[in-house]
TORDRENTI-881575 format. One record per residue: residue number from 1; z negated, x, y of N, C-alpha, C in turn. Coordinates in Angstrom, 3 decimals, padded with zeros to 6 digits. Example, Ala and Ser with C-alpha at 12.3 -4.5 7.8 and 13.67 -1.06 7.14 Angstrom:
! residues 2
<num 1	n.zz -007.800	n.xx 013.190	n.yy -005.690	ca.zz -007.800	ca.xx 012.300	ca.yy -004.500	c.zz -007.800	c.xx 013.200	c.yy -003.300>
<num 2	n.zz -007.080	n.xx 012.850	n.yy -002.250	ca.zz -007.140	ca.xx 013.670	ca.yy -001.060	c.zz -007.870	c.xx 012.900	c.yy 000.030>
This chain:
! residues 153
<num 1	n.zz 039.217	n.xx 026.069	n.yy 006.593	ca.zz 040.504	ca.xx 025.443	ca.yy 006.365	c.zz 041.470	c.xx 026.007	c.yy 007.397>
<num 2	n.zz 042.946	n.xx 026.588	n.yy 007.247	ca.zz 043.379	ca.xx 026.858	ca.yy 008.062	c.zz 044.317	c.xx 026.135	c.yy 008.456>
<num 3	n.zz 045.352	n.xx 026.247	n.yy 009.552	ca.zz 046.133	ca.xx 025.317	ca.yy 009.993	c.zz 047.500	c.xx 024.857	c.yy 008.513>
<num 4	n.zz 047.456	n.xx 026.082	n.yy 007.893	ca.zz 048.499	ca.xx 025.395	ca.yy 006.878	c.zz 048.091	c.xx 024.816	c.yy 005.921>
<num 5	n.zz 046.617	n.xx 024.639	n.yy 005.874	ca.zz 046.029	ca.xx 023.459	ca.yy 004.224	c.zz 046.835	c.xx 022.029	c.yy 004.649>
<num 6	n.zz 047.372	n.xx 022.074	n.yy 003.486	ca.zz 047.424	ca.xx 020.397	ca.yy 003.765	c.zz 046.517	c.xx 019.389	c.yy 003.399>
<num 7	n.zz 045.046	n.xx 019.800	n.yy 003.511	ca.zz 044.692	ca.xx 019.086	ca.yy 002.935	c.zz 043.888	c.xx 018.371	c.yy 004.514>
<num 8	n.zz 043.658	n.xx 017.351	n.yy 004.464	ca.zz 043.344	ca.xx 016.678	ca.yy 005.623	c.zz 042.201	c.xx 016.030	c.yy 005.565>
<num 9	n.zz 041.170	n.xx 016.109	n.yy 006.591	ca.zz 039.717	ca.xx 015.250	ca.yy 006.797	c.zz 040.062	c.xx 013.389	c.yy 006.255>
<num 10	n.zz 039.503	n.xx 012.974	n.yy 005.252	ca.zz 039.005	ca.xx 011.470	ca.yy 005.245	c.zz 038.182	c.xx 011.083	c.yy 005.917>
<num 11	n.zz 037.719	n.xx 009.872	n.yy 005.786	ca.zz 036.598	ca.xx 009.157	ca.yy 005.356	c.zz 036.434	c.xx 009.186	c.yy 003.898>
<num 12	n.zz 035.068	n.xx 009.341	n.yy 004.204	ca.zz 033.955	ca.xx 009.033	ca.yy 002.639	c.zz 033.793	c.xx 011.042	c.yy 002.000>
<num 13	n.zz 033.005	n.xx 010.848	n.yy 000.686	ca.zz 032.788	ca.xx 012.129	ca.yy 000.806	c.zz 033.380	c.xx 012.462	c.yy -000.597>
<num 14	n.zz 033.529	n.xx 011.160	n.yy -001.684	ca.zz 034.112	ca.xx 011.630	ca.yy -002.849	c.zz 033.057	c.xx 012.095	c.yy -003.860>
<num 15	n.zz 033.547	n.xx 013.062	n.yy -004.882	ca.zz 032.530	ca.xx 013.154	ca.yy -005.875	c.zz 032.048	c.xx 014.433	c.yy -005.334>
<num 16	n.zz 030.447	n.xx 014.192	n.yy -005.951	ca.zz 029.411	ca.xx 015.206	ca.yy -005.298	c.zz 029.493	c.xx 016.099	c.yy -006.592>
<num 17	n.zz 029.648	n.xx 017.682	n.yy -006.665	ca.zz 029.410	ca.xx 018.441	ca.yy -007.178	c.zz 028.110	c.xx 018.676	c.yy -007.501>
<num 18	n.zz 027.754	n.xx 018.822	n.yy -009.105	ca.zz 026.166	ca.xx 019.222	ca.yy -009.625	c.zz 025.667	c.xx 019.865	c.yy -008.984>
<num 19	n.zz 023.864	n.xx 020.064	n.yy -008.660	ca.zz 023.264	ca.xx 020.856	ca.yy -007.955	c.zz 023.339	c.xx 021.886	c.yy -008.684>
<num 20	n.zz 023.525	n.xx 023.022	n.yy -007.628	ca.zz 023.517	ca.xx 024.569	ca.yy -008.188	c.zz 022.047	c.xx 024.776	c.yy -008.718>
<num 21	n.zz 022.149	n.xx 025.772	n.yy -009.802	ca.zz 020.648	ca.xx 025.800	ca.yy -010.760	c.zz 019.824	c.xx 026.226	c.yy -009.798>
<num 22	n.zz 018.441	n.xx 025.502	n.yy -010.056	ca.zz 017.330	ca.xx 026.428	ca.yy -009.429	c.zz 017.085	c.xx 025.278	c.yy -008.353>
<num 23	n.zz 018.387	n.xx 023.885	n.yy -007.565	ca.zz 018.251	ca.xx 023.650	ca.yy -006.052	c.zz 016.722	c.xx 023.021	c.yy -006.546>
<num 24	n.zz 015.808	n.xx 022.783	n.yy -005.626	ca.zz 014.797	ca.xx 021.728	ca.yy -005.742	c.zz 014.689	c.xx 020.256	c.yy -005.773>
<num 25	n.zz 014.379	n.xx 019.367	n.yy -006.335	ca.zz 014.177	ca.xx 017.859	ca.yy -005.778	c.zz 013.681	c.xx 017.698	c.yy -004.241>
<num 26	n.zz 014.763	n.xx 016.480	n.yy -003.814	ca.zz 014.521	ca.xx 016.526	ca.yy -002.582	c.zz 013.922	c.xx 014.915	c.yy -002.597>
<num 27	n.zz 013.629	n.xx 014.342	n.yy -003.564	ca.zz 012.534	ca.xx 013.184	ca.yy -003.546	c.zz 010.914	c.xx 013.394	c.yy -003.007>
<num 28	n.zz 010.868	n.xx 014.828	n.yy -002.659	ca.zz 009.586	ca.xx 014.944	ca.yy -002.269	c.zz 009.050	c.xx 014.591	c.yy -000.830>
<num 29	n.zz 007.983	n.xx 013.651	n.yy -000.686	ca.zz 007.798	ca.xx 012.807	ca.yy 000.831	c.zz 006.592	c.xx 013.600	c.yy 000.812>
<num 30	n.zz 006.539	n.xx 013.534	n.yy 002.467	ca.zz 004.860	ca.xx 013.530	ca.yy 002.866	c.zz 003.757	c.xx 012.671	c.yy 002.471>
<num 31	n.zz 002.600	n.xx 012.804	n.yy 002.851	ca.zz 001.392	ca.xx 011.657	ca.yy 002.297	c.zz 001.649	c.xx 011.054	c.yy 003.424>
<num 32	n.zz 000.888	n.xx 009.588	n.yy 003.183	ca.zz 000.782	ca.xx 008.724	ca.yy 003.816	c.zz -000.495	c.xx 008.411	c.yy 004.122>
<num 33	n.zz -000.427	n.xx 007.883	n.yy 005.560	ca.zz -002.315	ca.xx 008.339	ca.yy 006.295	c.zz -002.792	c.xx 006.170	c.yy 005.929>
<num 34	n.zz -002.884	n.xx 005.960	n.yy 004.930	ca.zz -002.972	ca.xx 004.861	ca.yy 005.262	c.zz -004.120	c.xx 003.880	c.yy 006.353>
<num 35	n.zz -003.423	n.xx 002.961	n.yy 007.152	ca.zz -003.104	ca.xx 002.139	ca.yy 008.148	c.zz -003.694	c.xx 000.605	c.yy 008.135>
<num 36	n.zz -005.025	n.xx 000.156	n.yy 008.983	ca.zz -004.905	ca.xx -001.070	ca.yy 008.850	c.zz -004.338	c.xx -001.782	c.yy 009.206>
<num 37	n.zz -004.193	n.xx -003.194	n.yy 008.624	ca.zz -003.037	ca.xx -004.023	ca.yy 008.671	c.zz -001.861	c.xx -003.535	c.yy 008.174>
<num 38	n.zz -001.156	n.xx -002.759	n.yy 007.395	ca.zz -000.579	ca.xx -002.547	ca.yy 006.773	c.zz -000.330	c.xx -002.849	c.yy 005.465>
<num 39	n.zz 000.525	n.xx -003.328	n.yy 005.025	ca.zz 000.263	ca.xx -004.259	ca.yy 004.090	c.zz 000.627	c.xx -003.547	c.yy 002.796>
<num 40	n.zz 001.375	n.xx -002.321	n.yy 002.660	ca.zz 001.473	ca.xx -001.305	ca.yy 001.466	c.zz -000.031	c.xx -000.592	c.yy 001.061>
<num 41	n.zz -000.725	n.xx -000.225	n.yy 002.343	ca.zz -002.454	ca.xx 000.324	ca.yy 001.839	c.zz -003.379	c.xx -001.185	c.yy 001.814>
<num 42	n.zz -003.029	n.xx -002.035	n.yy 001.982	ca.zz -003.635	ca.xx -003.464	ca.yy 001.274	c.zz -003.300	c.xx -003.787	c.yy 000.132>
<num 43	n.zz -002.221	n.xx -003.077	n.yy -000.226	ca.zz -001.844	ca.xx -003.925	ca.yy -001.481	c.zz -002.323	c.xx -002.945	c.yy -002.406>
<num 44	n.zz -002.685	n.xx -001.655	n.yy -002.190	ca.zz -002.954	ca.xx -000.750	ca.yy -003.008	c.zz -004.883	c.xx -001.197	c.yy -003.122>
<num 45	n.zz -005.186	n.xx -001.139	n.yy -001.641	ca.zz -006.581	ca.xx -001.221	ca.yy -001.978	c.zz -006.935	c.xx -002.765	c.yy -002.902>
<num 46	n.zz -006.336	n.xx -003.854	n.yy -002.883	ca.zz -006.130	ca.xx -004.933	ca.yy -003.460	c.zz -006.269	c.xx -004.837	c.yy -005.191>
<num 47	n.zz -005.568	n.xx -003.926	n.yy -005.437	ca.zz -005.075	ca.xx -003.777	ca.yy -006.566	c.zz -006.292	c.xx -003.249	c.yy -006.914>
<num 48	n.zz -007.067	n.xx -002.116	n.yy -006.719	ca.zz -008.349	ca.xx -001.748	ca.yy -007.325	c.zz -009.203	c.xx -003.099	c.yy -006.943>
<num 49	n.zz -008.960	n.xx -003.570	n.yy -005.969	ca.zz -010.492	ca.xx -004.639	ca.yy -006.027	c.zz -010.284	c.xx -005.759	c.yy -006.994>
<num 50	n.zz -008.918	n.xx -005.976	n.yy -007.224	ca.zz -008.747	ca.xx -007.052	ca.yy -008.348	c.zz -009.558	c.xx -006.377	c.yy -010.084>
<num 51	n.zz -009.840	n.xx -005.114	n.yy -009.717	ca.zz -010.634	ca.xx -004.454	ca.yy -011.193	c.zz -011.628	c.xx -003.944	c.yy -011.060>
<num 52	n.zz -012.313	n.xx -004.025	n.yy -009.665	ca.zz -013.570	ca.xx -003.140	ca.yy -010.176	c.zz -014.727	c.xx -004.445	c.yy -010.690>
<num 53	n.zz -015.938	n.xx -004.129	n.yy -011.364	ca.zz -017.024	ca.xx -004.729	ca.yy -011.803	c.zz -017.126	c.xx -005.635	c.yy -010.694>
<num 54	n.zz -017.569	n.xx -007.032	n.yy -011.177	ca.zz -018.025	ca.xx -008.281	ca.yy -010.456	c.zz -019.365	c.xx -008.614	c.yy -010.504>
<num 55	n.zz -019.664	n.xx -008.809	n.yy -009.319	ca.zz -021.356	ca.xx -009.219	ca.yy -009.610	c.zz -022.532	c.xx -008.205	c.yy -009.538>
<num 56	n.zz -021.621	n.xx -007.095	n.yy -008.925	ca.zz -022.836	ca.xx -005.999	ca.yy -008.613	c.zz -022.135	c.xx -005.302	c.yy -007.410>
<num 57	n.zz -022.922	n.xx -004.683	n.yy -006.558	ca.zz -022.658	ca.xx -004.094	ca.yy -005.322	c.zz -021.783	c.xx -003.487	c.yy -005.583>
<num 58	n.zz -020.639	n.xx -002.765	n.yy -004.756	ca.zz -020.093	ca.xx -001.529	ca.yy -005.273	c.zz -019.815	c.xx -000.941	c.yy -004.040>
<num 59	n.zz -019.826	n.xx 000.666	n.yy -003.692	ca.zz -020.261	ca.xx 000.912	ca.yy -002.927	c.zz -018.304	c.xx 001.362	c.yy -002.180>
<num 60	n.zz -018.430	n.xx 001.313	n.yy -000.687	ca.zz -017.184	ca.xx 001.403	ca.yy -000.260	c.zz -016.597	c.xx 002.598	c.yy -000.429>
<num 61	n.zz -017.590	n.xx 003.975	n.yy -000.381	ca.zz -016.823	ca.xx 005.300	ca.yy -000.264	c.zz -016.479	c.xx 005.439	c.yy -001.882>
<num 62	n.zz -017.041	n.xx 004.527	n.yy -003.252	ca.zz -016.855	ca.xx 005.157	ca.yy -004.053	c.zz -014.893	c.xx 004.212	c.yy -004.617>
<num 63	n.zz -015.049	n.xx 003.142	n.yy -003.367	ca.zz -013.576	ca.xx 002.587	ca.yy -004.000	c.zz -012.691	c.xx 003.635	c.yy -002.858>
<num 64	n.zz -013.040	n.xx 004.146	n.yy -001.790	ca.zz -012.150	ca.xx 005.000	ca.yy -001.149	c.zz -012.137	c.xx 006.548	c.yy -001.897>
<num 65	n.zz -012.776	n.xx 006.614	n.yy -002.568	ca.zz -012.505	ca.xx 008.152	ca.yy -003.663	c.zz -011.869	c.xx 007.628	c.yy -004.871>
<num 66	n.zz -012.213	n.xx 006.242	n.yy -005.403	ca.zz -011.136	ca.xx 005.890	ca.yy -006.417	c.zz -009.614	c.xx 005.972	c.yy -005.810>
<num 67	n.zz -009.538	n.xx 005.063	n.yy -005.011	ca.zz -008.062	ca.xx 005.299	ca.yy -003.787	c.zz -007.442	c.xx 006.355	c.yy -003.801>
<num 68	n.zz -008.290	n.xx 007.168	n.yy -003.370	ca.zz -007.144	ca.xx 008.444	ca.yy -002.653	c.zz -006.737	c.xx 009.662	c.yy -003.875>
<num 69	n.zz -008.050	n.xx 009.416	n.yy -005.423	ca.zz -007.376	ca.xx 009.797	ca.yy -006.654	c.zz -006.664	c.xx 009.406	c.yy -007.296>
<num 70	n.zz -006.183	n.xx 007.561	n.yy -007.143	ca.zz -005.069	ca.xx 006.795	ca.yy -007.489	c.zz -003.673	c.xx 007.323	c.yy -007.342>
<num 71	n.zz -003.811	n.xx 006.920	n.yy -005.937	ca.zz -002.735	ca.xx 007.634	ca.yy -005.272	c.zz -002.973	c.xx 008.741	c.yy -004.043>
<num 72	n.zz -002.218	n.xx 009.948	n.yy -004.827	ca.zz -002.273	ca.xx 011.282	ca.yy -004.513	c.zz -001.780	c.xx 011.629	c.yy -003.472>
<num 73	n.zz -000.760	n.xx 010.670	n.yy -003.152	ca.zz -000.099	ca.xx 010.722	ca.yy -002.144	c.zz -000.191	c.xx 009.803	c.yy -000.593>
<num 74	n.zz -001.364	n.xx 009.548	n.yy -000.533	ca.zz -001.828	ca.xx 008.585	ca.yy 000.012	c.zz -003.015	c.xx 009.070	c.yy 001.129>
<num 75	n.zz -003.839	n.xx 008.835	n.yy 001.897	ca.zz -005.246	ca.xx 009.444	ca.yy 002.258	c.zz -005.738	c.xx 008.141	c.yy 002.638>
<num 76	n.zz -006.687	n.xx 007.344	n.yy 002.062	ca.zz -007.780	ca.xx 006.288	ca.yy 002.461	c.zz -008.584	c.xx 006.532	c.yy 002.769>
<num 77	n.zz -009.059	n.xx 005.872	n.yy 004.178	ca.zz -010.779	ca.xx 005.963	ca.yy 004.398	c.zz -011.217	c.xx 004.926	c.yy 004.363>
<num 78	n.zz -012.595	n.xx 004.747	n.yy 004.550	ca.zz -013.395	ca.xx 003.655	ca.yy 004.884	c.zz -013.205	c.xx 002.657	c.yy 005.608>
<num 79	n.zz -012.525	n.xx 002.883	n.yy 006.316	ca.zz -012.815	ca.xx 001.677	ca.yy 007.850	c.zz -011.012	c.xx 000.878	c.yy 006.967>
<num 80	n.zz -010.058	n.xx 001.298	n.yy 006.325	ca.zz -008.841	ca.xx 000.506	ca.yy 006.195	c.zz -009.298	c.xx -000.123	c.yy 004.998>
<num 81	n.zz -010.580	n.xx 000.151	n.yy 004.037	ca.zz -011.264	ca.xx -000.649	ca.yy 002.786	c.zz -011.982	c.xx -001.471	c.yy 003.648>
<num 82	n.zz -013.065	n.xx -000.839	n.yy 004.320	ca.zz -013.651	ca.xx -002.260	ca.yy 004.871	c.zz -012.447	c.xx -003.569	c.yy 005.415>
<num 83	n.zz -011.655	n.xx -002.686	n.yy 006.061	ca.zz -011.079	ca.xx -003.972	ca.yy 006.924	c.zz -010.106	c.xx -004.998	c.yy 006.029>
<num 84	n.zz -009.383	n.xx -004.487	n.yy 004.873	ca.zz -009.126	ca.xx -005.265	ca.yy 003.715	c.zz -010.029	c.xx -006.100	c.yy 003.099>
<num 85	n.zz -011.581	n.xx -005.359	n.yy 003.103	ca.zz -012.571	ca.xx -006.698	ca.yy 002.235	c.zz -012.764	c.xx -007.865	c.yy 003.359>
<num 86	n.zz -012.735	n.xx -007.059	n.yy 004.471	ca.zz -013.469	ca.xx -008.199	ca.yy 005.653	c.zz -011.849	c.xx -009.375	c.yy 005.477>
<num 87	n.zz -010.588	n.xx -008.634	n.yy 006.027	ca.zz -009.813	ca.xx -009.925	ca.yy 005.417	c.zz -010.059	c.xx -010.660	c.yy 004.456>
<num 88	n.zz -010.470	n.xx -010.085	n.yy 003.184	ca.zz -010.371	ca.xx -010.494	ca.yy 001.691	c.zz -011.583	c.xx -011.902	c.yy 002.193>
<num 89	n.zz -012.346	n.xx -011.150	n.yy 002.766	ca.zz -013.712	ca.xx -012.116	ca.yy 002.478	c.zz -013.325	c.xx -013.560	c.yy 003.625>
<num 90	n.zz -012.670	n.xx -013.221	n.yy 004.935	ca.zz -012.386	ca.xx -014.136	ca.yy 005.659	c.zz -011.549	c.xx -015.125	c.yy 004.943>
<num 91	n.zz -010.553	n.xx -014.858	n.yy 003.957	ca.zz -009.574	ca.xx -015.443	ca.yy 003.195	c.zz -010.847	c.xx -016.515	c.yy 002.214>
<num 92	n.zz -011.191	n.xx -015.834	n.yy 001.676	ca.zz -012.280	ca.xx -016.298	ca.yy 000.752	c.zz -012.923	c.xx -017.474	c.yy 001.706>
<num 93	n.zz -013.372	n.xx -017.311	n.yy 002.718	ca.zz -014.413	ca.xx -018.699	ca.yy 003.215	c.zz -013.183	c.xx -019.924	c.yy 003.617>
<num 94	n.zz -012.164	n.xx -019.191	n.yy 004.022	ca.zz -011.274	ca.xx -020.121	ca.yy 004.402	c.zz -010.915	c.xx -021.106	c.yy 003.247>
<num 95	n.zz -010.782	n.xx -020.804	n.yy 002.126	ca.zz -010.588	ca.xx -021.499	ca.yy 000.654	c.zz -011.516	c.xx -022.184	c.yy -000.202>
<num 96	n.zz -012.875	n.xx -021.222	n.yy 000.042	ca.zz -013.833	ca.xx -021.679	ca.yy -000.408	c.zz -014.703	c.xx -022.425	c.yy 000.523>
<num 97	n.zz -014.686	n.xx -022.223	n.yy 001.394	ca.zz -015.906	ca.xx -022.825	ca.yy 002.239	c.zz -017.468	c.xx -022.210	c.yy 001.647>
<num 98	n.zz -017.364	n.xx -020.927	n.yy 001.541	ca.zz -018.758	ca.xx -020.489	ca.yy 001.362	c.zz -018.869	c.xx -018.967	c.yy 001.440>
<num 99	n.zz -019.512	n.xx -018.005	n.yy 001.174	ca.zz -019.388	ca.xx -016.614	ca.yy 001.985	c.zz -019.994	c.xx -016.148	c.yy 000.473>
<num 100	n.zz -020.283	n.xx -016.647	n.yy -000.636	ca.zz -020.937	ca.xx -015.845	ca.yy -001.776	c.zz -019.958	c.xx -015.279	c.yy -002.528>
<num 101	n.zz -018.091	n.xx -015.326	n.yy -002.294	ca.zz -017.223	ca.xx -014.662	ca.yy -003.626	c.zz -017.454	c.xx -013.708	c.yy -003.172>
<num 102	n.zz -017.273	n.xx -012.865	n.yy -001.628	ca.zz -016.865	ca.xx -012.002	ca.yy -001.518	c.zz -018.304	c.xx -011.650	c.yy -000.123>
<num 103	n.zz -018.698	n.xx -010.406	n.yy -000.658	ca.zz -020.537	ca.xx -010.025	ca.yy -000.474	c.zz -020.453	c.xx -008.886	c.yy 000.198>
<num 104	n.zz -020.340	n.xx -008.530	n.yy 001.796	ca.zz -020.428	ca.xx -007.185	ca.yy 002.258	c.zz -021.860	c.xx -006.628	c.yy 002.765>
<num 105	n.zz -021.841	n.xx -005.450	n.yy 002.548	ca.zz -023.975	ca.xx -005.461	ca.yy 002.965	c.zz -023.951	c.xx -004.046	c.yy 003.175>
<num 106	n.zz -025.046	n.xx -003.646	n.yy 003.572	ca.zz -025.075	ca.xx -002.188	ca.yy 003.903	c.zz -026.440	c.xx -001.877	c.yy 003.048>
<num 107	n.zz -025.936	n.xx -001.038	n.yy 002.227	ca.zz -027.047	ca.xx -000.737	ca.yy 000.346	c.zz -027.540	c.xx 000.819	c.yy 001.514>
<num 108	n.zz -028.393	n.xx 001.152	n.yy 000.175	ca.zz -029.082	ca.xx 002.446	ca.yy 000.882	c.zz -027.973	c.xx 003.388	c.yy 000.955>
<num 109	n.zz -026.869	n.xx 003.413	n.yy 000.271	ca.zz -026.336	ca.xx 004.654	ca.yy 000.171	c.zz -024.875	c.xx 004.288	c.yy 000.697>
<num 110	n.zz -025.266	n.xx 003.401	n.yy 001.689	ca.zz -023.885	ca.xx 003.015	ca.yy 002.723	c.zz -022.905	c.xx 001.454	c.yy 002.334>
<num 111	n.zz -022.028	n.xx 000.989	n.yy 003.129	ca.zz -021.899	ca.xx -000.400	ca.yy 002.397	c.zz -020.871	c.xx -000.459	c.yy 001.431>
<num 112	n.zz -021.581	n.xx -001.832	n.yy 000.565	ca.zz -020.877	ca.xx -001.967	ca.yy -000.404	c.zz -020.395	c.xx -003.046	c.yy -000.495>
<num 113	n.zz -019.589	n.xx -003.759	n.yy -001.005	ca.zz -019.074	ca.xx -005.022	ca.yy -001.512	c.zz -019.119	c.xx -005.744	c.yy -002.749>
<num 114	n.zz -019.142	n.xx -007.120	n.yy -003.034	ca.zz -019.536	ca.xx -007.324	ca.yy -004.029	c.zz -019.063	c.xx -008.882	c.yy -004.220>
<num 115	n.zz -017.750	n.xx -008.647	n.yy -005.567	ca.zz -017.233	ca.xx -009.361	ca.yy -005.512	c.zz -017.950	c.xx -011.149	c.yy -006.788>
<num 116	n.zz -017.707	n.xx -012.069	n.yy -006.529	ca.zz -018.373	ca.xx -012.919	ca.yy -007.474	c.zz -017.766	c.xx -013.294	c.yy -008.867>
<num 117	n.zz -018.711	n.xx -013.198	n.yy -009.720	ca.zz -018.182	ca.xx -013.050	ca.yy -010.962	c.zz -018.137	c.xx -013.949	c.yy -011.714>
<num 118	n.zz -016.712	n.xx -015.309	n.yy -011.466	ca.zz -016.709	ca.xx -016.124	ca.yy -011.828	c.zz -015.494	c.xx -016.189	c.yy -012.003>
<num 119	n.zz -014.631	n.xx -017.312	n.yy -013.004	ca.zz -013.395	ca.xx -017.875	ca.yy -013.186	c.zz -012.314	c.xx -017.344	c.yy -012.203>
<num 120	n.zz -012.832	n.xx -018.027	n.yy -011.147	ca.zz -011.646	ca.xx -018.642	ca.yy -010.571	c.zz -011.445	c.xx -017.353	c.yy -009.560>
<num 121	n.zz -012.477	n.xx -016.522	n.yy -009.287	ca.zz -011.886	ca.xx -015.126	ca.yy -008.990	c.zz -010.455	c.xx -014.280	c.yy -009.251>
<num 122	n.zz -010.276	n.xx -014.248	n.yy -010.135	ca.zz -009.071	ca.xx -013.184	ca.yy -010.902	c.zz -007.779	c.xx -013.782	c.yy -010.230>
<num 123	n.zz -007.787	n.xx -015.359	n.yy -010.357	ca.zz -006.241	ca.xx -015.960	ca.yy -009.751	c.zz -006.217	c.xx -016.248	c.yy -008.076>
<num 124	n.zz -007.205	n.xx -016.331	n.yy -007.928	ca.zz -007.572	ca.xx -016.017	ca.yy -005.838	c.zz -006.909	c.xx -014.757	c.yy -005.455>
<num 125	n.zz -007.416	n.xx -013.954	n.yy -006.318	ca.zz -007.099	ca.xx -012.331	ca.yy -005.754	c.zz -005.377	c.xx -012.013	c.yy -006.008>
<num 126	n.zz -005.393	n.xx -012.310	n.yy -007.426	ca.zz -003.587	ca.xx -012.479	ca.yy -007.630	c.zz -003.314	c.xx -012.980	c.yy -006.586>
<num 127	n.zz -003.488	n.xx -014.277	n.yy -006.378	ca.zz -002.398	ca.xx -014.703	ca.yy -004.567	c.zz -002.794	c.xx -013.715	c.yy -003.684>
<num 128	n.zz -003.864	n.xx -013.387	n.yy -003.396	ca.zz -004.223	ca.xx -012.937	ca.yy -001.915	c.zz -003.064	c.xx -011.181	c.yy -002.392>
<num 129	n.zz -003.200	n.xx -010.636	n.yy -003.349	ca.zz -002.366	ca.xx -009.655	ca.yy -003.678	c.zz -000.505	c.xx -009.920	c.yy -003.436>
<num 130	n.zz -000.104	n.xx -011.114	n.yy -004.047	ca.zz 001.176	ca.xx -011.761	ca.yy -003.962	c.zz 001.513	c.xx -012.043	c.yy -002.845>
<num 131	n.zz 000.617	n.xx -012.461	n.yy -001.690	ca.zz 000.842	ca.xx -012.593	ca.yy -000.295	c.zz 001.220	c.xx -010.962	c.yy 000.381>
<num 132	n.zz 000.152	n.xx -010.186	n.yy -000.160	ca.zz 000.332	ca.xx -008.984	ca.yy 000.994	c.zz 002.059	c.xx -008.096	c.yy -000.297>
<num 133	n.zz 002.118	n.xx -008.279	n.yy -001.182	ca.zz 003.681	ca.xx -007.849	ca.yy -002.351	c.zz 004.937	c.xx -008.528	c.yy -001.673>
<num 134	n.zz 004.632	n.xx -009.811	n.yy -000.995	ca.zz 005.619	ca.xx -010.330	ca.yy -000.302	c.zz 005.754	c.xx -009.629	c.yy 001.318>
<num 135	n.zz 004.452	n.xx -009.619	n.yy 001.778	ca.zz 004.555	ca.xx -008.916	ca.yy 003.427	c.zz 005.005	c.xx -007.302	c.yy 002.930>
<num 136	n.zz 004.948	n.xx -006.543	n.yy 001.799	ca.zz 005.445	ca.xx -005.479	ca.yy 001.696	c.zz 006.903	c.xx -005.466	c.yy 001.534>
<num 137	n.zz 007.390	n.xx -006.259	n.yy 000.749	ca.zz 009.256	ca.xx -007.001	ca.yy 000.856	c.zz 009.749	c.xx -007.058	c.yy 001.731>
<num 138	n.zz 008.953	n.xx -007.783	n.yy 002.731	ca.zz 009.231	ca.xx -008.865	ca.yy 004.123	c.zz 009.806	c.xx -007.409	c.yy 005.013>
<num 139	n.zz 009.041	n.xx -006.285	n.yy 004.899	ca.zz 009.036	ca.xx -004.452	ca.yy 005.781	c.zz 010.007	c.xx -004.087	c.yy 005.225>
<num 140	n.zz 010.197	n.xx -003.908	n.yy 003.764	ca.zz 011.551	ca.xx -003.265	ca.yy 003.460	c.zz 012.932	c.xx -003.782	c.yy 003.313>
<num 141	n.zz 012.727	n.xx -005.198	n.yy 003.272	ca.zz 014.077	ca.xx -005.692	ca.yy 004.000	c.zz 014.042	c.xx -005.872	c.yy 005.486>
<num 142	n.zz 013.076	n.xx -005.465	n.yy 006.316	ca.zz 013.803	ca.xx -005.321	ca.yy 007.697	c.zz 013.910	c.xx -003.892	c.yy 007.721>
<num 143	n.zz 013.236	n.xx -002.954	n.yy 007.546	ca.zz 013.939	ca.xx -001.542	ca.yy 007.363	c.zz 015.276	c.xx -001.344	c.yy 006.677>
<num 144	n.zz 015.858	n.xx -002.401	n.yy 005.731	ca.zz 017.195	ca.xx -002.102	ca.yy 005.269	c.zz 018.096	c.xx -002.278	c.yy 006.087>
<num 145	n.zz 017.602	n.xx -003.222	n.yy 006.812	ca.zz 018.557	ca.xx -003.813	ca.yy 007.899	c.zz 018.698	c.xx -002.642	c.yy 009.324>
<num 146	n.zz 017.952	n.xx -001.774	n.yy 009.404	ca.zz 017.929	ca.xx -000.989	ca.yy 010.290	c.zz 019.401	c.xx -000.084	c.yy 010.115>
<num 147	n.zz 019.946	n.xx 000.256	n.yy 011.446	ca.zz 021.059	ca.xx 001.330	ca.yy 011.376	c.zz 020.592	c.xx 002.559	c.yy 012.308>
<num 148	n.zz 019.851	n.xx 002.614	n.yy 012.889	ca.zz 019.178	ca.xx 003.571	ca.yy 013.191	c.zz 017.762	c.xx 003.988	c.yy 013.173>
<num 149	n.zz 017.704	n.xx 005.099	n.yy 013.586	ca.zz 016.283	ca.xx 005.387	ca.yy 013.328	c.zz 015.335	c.xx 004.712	c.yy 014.772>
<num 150	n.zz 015.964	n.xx 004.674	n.yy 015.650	ca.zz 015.479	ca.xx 003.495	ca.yy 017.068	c.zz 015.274	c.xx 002.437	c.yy 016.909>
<num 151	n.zz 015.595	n.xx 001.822	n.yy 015.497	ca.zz 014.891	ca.xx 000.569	ca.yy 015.229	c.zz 015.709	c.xx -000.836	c.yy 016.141>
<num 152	n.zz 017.193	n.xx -000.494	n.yy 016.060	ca.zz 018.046	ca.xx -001.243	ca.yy 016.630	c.zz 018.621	c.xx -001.144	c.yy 015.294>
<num 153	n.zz 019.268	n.xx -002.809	n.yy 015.407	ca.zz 019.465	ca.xx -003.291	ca.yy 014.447	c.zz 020.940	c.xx -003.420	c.yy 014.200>
């Protein structure tokens, strides 16, 4: 711009011109190492345990290879599944007063879990899922609220 444009700096940026052909999507993120206590890789591992088979062992590495083919974008191990069932199951005695819904053991071919295959299963797990859908809300409205990346508000 030289000194005789009249055209002068605003605020704001106005209308954005189409991407030139060829630019790439810039929606593309890194994976995510998922995190215990985190309540986005709980809610994911949640979500498979609300479907796998009830009433028979199932083994942990084979729901952490279901996981991490779910979501591609993701990397699950073992120890953030265990530590979701061990919540799951602590939740469970707290409600139930008994340790048989939710069954952790170490099978020959490493541990498995094993959920009980009854009624009142399916709507337990919905809440215990609806609890950690709300603690995932609860993160992205305080990240909205963020104005910097320092996490000052």
């Amino acid at each position: 711009m030289s000194a005789t444009d009249a055209r002068v700096g605003s605020p704001g940026l106005g209308a954005l011109r189409p991407p030139p052909p060829g630019l790439p999507e810039a929606s593309l993120q890194p994976p995510t190492v998922a995190e215990s206590g985190d309540p986005f890789a709980g809610l994911r591992v949640l979500d498979l345990l609300a479907r796998i088979e009830r009433g028979r062992p199932i083994r942990i590495a084979d729901i952490v290879v279901r996981l991490n083919a779910n979501h591609r974008d993701w990397i699950f191990d073992s120890r953030v599944v265990i530590d979701v069932v061990l919540q799951l199951q602590a939740n469970w005695m707290a409600d139930y007063r008994n340790a048989s819904g939710i069954v952790i053991d170490d099978g020959p071919y490493g541990p498995t879990v094993e959920i009980e295959d009854s009624t009142r299963v399916d709507a337990w797990i919905v809440r215990q899922a609806e609890r950690e859908a709300a603690a995932c809300r609860d993160r992205l409205a305080e990240f909205s609220r963020l104005d910097r990346v320092s996490a000052e508000g």
